[in-house]
C-alpha positions as CSV (number, residue, x, y, z in Angstrom):
1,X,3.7,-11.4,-18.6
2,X,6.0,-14.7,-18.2
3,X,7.6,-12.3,-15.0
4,X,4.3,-11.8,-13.1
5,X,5.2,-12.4,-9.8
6,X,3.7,-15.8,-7.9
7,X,1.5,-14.4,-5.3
8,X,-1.4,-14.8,-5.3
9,X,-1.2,-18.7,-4.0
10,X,-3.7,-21.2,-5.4
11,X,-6.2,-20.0,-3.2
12,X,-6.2,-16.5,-4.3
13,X,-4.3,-15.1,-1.4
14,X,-0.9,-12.7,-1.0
15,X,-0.1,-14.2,2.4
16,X,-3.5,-13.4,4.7
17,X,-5.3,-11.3,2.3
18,X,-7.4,-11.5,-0.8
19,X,-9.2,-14.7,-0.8
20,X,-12.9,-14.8,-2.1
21,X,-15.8,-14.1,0.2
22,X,-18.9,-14.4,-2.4
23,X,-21.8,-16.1,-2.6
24,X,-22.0,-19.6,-3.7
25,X,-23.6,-18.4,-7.1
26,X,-20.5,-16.4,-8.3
27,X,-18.1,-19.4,-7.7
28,X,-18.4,-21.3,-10.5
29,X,-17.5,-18.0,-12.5
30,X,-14.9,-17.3,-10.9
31,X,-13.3,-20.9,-11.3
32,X,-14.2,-20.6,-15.0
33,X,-12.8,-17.3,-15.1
34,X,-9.6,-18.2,-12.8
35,X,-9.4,-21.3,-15.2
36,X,-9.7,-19.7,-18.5
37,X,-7.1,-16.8,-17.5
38,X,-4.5,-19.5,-16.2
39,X,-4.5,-21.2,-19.9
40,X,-5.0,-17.4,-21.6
41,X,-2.0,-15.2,-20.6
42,X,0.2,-18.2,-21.7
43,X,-1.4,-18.3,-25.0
44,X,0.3,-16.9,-28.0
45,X,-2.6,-16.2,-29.8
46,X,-4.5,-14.0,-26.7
47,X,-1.6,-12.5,-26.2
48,X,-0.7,-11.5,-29.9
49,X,-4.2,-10.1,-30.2
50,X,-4.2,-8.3,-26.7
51,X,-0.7,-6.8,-27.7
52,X,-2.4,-5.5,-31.3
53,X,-5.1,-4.0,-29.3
54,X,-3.1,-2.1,-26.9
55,X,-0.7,-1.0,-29.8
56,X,-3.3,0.0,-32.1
57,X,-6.5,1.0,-30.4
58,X,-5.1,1.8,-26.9
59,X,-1.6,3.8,-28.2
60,X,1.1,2.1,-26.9
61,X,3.3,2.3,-25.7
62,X,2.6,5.4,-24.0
63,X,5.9,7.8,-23.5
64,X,7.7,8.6,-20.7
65,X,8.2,12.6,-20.3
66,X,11.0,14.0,-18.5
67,X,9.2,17.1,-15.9
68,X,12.1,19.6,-16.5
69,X,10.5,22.4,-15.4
70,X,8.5,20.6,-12.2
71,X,11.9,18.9,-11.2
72,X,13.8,22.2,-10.9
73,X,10.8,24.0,-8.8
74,X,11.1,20.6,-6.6
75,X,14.9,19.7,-6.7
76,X,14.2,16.4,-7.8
77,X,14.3,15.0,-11.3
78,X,10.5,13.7,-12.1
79,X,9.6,11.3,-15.4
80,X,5.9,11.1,-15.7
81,X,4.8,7.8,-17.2
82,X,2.1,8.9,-19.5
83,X,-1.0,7.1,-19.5
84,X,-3.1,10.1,-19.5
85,X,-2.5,9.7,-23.5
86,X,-3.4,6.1,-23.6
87,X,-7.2,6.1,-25.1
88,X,-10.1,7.3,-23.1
89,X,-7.5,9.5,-21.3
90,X,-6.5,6.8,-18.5
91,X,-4.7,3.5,-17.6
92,X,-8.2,1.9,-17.3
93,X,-8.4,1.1,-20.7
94,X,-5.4,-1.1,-20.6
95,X,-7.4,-3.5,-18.6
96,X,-11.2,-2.9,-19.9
97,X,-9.7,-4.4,-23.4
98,X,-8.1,-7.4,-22.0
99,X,-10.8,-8.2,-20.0
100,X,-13.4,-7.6,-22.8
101,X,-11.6,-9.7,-24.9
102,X,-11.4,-12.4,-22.3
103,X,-15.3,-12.0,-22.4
104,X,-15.3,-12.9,-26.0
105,X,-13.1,-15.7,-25.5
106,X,-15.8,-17.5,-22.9
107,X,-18.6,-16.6,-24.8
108,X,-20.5,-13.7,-22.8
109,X,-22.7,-11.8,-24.1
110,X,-22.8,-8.7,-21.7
111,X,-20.9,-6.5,-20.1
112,X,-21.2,-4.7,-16.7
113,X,-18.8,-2.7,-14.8
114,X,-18.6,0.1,-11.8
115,X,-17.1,3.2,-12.2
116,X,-16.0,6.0,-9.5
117,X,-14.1,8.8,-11.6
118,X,-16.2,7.6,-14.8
119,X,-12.6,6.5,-16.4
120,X,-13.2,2.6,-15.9
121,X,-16.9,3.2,-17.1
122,X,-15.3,5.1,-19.9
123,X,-12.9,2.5,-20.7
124,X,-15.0,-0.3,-20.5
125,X,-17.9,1.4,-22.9
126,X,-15.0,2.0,-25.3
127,X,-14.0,-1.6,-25.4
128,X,-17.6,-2.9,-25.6
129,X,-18.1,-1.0,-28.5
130,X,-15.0,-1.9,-30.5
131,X,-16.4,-5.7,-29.9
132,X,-20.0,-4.7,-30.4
133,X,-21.6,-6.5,-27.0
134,X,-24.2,-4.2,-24.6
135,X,-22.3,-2.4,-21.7
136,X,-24.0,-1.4,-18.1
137,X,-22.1,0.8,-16.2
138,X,-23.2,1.0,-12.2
139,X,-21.8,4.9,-10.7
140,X,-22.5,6.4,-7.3
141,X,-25.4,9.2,-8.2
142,X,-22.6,11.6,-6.2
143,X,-20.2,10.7,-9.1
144,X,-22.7,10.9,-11.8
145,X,-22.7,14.8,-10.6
146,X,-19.0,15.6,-10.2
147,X,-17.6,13.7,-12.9
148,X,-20.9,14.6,-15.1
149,X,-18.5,14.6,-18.8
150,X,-17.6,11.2,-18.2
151,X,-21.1,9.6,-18.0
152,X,-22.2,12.0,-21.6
153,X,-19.3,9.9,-23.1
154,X,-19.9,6.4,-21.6
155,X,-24.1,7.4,-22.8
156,X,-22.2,8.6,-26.8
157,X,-20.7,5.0,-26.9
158,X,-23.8,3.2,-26.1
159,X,-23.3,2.1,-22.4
160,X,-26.5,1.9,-20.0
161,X,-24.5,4.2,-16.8
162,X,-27.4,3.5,-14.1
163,X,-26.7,6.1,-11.2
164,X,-26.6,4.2,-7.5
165,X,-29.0,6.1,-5.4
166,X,-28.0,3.9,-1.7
167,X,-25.8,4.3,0.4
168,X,-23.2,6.9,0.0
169,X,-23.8,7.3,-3.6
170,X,-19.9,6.2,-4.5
171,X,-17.8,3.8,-5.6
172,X,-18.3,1.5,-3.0
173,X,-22.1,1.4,-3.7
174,X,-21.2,1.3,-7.3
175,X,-19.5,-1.8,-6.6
176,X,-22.5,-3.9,-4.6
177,X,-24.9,-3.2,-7.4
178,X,-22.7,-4.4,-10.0
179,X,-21.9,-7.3,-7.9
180,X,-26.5,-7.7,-7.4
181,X,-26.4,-7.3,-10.9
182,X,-23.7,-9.9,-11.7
183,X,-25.4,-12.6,-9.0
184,X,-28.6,-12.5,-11.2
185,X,-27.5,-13.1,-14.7
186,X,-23.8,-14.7,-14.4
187,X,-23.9,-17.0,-17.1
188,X,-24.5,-14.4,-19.9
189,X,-22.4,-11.5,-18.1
190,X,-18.8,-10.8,-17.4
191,X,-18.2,-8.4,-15.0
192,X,-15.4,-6.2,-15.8
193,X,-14.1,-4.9,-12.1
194,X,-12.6,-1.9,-12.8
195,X,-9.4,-2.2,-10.0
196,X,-7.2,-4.5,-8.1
197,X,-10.5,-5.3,-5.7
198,X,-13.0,-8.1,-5.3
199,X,-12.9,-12.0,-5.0
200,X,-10.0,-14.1,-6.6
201,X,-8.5,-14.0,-9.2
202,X,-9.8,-10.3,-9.8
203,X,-6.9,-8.7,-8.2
204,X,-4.2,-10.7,-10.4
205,X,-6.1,-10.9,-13.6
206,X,-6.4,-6.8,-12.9
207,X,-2.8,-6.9,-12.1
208,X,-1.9,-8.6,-15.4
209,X,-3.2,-6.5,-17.7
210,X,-1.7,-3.6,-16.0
211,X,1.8,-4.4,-15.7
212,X,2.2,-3.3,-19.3
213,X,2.9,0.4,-17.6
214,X,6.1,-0.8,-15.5
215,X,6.8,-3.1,-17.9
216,X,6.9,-0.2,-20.4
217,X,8.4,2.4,-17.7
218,X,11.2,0.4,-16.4
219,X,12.9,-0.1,-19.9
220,X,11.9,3.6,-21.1
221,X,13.2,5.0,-17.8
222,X,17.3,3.1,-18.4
223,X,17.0,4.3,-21.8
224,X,15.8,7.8,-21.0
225,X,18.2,8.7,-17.9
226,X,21.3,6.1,-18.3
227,X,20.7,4.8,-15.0
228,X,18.9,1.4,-14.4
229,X,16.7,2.5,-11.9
230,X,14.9,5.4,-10.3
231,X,15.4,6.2,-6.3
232,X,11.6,6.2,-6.1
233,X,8.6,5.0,-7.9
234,X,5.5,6.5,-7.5
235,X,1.6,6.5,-8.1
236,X,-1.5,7.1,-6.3
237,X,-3.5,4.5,-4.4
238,X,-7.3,4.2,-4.3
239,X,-8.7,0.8,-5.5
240,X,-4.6,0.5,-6.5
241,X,-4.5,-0.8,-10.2
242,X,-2.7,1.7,-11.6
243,X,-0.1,2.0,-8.8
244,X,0.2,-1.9,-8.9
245,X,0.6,-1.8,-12.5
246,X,3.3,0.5,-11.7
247,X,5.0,-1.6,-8.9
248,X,5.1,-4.9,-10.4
249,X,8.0,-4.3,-12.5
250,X,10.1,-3.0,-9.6
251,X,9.2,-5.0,-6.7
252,X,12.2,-6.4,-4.7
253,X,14.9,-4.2,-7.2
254,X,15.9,-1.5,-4.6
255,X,13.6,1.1,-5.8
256,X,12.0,2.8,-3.2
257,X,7.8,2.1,-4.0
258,X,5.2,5.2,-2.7
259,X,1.6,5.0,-2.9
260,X,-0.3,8.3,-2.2
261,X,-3.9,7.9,-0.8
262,X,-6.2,10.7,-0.1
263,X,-6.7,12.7,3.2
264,X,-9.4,14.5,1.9
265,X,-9.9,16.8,4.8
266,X,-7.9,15.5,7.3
267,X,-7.2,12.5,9.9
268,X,-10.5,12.0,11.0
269,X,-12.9,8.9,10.1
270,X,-15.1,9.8,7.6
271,X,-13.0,12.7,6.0
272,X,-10.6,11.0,4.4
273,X,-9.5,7.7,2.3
274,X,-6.2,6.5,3.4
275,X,-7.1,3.1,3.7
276,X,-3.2,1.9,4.3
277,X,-2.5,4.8,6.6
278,X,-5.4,4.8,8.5
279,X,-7.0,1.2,8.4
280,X,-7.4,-2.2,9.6
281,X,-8.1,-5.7,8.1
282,X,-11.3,-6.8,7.2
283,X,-13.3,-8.5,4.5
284,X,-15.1,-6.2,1.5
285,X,-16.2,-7.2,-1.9
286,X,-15.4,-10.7,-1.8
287,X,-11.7,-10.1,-0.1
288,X,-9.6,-9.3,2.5
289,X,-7.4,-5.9,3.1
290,X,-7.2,-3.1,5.0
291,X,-10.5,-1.4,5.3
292,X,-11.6,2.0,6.9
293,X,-14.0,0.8,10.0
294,X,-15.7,2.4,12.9
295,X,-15.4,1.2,16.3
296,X,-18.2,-1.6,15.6
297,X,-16.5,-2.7,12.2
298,X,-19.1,-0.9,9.7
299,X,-17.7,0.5,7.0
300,X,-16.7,4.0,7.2
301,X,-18.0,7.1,5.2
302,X,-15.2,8.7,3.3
303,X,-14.5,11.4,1.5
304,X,-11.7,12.7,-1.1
305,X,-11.7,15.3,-3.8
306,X,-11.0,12.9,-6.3
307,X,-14.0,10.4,-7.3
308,X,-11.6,7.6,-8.0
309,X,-9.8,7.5,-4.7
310,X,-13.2,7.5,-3.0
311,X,-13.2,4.1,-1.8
312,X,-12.9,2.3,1.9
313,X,-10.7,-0.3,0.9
314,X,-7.8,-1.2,-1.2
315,X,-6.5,-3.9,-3.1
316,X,-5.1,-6.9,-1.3
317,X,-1.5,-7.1,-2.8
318,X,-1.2,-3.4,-1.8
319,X,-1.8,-5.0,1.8
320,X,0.8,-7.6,1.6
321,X,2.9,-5.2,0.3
322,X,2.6,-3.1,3.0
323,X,2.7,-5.8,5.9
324,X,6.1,-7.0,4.0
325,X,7.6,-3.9,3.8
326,X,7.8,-3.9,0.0
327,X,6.1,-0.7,-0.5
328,X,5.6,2.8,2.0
329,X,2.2,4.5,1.7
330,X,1.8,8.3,2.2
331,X,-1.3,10.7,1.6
332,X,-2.4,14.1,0.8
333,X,-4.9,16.2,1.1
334,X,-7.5,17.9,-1.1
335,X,-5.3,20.8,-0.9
336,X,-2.4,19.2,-1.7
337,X,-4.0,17.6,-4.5
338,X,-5.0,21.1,-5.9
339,X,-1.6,22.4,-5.4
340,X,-0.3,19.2,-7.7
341,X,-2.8,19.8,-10.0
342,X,-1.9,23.3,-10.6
343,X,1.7,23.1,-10.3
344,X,1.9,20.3,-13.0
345,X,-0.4,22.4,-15.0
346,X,1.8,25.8,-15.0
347,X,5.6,24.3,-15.2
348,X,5.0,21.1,-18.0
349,X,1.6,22.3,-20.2
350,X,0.0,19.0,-18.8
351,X,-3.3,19.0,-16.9
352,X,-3.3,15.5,-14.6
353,X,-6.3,13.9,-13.3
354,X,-6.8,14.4,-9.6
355,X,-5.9,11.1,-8.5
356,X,-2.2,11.6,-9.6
357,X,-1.9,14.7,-8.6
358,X,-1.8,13.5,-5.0
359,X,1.3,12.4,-5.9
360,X,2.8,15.7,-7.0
361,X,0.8,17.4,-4.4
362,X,3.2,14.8,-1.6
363,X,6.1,15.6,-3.5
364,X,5.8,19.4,-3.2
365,X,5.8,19.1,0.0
366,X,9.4,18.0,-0.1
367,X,9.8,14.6,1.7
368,X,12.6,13.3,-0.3
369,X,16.4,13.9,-0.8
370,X,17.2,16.6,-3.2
371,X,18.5,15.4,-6.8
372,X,16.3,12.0,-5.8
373,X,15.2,10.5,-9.5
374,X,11.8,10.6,-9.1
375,X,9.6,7.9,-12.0
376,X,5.6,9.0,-11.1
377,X,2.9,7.3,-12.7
378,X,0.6,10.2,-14.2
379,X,-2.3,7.6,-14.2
380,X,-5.1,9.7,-16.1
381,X,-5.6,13.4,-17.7
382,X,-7.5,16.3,-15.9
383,X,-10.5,17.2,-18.3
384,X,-12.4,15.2,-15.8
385,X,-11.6,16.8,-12.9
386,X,-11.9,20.9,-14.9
387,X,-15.2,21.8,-13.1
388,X,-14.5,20.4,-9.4
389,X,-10.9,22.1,-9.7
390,X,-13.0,25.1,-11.1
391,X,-15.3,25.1,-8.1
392,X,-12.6,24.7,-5.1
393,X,-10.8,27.4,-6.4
394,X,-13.6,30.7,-6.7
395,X,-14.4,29.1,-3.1
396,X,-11.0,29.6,-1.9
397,X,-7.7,31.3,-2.5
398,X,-5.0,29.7,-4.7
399,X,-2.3,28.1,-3.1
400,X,0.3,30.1,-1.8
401,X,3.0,27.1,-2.9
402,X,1.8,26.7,-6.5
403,X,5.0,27.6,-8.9
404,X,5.0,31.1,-11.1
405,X,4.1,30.9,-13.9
């Protein structure tokens, strides 16, 4: 981790977002947090214990798969970073350890987290169990339905998953109880944010512990192709860890970085979550980014296939990226994600999670080059998503641009 990149300043900022809007209660935690990670991801022993975790419990590293089959339907050559084969099926877990064991290390005794696609909850559970501590896990009652699977295996490893009735029963909601929650008991609990959201230094410590996948991608990818680089890295953007994870290895090499949101349903507030194409700065859960915002500056309704891309905001280095011009941000629809979903599905024998297959539902539609070396982050595995996927489909007809079997 000795290559993380400066940002954010001392004050938790990546030039005029981020930052930490919170009540006064949660500042002393955060200084002890910001505090304890400064002096832990320096420390040989942390580290040598976080690395035997991810080797040993989490599977990694994970591989890198060439898409042979996918490239030639798209004329592009696509390696899927594989962290739909890390444990619990996602990327999630490569944080939910680290911060677990960062837990230990300040002497918490419980756990909370929020959850949208039930991965993070998943994830976190897992961890809590391996270090024996209680685990509450706060999920939008609409997410409790659709992703259903996910909240039987958080309940089989102990966690308390207590569905959020308010609001509009998402991720966002999800994320102001756990933050209630957190107010009211922060000297026993550490909460475990599931993304690269919230008040300082959530979005670097997030960050951190997620690098590990373009870390890991950027060596197999030389190795695998004989070229140092890819044209384009890729990876889909909701709360943005696993994209950032992703990015932080290549920032400022020449690779071209994409993030694909979700347009749900199209360009119009409320149907969509493409928070970078679509929205404006503003302050949510303790930071500031771009936001999706009516004409008064309320929070928009939203609305995406895809439970874990259901979310108003985005993480604030995702917005300085942006504003520098360090990364381009794209978006696809539900449709487009279906297409991805099923096209990975027929050509390679691997079922994605819906939130990366907005990725390979943007490249079908052909935006790059042909023969453009494609290295996509395939952040999570589509047993989740079976039902929802089963469901759109007997409503509608398949695709016309999904590939033959």
């Amino acid at each position: 981790m000795s290559n993380a990149p400066a940002l954010p300043d001392s004050s938790g900022r990546f030039g005029e977002f981020g930052g930490r809007f919170v009540p006064e209660v949660l500042v002393p935690a955060l200084d002890e947090l910001d505090a304890a990670w400064r002096s832990f991801r320096v420390d040989p022993a942390f580290q040598a214990e976080l690395r035997t975790l991810l080797r040993d419990f989490v599977g990694r590293p994970t591989p890198l798969t060439f898409a042979s089959r996918l490239s030639a339907d798209l004329g592009y050559r696509i390696w899927l970073k594989r962290e739909d084969l890390a444990h619990t099926g996602a990327h999630k877990v490569n944080n939910t350890v680290g911060q677990v064991l960062l837990a230990r290390r300040l002497g918490k005794r419980r756990i909370i987290a929020e959850t949208g696609a039930g991965q993070h909850g998943v994830a976190t559970a897992a961890a809590c169990a391996l270090f024996g501590l209680p685990c509450v896990v706060y999920m939008g009652e609409e997410d409790t339905h659709r992703q259903a699977v996910n909240v039987h295996r958080m309940r089989l490893m102990g966690a308390d998953v207590v569905p959020v009735t308010g609001g509009s029963r998402t991720l966002k909601d999800a994320i102001n109880e756990a933050l209630r929650d957190w107010a009211a008991s922060v000297r026993e609990t550490h909460y475990v944010v599931g993304s690269v959201v919230g008040p300082h230094p959530f979005p670097a410590l997030v960050r951190d512990f997620q690098r590990v996948i373009g870390d890991e991608a950027r060596a197999q990818f030389a190795g695998s192709s004989g070229i140092p680089l890819p044209d384009v890295v890729a990876a889909c953007v909701g709360g943005g860890s696993n994209a950032i994870g992703m990015f932080t290895a290549f920032v400022g090499t020449g690779a071209r970085l994409v993030g694909v949101e979700a347009k749900g349903r199209g360009d119009g507030l409320g149907e969509h979550c493409a928070t970078l194409t679509y929205g404006r700065p503003g302050v949510l859960h303790g930071a500031r980014s771009y936001l999706l915002q009516d004409a008064e500056g309320q929070i928009a309704s939203t609305h995406s296939i895809s439970a874990g891309l259901d979310y108003p905001g985005v993480g604030p280095e995702h917005a300085w990226l942006k504003d520098e011009g360090l990364a381009g941000y794209e978006s696809a629809t539900d449709a487009q994600a279906i297409e991805g979903f099923l096209a990975l599905s027929r050509t390679e024998g691997i079922l994605p999670a819906l939130e990366p297959a907005h990725v390979i539902g943007w490249l079908m539609t052909r935006p790059l080059p042909a023969g453009t070396t494609v290295l996509m982050n395939l952040s999570g595995r589509g047993d989740k998503d079976l039902e929802t996927v089963r469901s759109w489909l007997a409503e509608r007809v398949t695709p016309s641009r999904s590939p033959a079997v």
